[in-house]
N, C-alpha and C positions, 0 to 999 in steps of 0.2 A: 565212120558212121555209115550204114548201111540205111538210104532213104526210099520207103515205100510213099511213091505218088500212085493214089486210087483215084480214081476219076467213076468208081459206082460202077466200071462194068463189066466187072465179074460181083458174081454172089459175096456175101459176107463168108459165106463159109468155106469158099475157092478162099479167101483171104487167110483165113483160119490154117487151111493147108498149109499155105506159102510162109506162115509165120510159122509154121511147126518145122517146114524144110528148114527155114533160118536157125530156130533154134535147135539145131541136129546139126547144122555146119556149127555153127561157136560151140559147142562139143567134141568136135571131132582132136586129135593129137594129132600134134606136127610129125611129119615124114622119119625125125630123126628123134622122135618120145625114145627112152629108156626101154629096154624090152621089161623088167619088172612094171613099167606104168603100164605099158599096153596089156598086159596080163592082167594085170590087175582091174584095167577097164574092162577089157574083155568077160570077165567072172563075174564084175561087180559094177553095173554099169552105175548107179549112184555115185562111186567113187569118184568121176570125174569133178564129183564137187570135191573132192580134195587135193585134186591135181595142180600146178603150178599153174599159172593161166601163161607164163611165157613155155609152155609145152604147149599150148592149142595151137589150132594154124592159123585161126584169125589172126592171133601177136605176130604170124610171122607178116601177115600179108598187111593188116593196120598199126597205125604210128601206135606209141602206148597212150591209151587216153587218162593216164591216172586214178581210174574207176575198175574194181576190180568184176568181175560178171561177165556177162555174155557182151558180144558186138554192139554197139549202140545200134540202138534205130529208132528212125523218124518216120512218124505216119505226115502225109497232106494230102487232104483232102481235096480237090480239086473240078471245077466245073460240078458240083453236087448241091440237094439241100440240105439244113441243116436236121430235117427228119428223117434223111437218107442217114448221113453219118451218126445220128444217134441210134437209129437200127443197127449198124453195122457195130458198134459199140458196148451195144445189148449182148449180141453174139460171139462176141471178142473178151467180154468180161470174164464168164464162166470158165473160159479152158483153162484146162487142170494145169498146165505148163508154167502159169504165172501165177 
């Protein structure tokens, strides 16, 4: 599980970035994918939703959590208030990603 502690101080939308990096690495194919997978992501990058998730490189680098999808992760919020984090939550809702 990949844990994001925010502590407010970067923007909501520096945060936004860093979860779009995350979700571009739990995409990505292991070193030794199939050359037909890597073709086929390459053409068709949707297709990685039908790819084996033990071909990403997250499975190679995390235990199996039994959950199939992207890397887990955890938000904590931390030394903030609670109208901070609902801000940043506001901003966090809409991307298209999820």
């Amino acid at each position: 599980m990949l844990l994001e502690i925010d502590r407010r101080t970067e923007d909501a939308h520096d945060l936004v970035t860093k979860l779009r990096r995350y979700w571009q690495w739990g995409r990505l194919l292991a070193p030794d994918a199939d050359k037909y997978t890597v073709d086929l992501v390459r053409s068709r990058p949707d297709a990685i939703e039908d790819v084996g998730h033990e071909k990403r490189l997250w499975r190679r680098i995390y235990p199996p959590t039994g959950r199939e999808g992207l890397v887990p992760l955890a938000f904590v919020f931390a030394d903030t208030t609670e109208a901070k984090v609902a801000n940043t939550v506001q901003v966090l809702r809409p991307c298209p990603m999820w």
